[in-house]
C-alpha positions in Angstrom: 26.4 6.6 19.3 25.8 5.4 15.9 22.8 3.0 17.3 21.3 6.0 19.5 21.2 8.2 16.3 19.8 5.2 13.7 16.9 4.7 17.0 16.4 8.5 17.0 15.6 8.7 13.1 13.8 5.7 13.3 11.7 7.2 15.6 11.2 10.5 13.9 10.2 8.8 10.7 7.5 6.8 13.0 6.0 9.7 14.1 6.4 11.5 11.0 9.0 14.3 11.9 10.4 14.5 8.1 7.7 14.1 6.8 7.1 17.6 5.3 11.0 18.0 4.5 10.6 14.9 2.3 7.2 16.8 0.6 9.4 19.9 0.2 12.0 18.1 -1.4 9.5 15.9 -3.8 8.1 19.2 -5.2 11.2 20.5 -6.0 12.7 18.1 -7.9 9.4 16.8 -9.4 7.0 19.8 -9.7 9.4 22.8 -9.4 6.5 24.9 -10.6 3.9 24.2 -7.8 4.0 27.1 -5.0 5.6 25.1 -1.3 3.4 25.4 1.2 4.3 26.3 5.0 4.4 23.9 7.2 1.7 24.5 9.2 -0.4 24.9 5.9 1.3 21.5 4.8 0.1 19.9 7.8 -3.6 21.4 7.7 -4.0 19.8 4.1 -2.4 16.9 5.3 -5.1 16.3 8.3 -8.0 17.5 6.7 -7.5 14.9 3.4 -7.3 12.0 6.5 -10.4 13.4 7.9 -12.2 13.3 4.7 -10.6 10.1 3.5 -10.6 7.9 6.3 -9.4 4.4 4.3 -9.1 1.4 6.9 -10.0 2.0 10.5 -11.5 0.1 13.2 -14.1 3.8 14.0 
């Protein structure tokens, strides 16, 4: 069971399932003044700061 749940996490932190949950948890310990975003705001900042900032990609 153990192996099956370390897989699962594994997985989710591939795919970026925590990913805002870790964000939410950086502002409030680090900038406890800054407004949280939702999610789906989070997400939509998130994509459009790729789109704009490509770095290294093959296209």
């Amino acid at each position: 069971m153990r192996i099956i749940k370390a897989v699962w996490w594994w997985l989710g932190e591939i795919v970026g399932e925590n990913e805002y949950a870790k964000y939410v948890a950086h502002l409030r310990h680090h900038h406890p003044d800054r407004p949280i975003p939702s999610e789906r705001e989070y997400f939509r900042q998130r994509y459009a700061e790729k789109a704009a900032n490509p770095g290294a990609r093959c296209c």
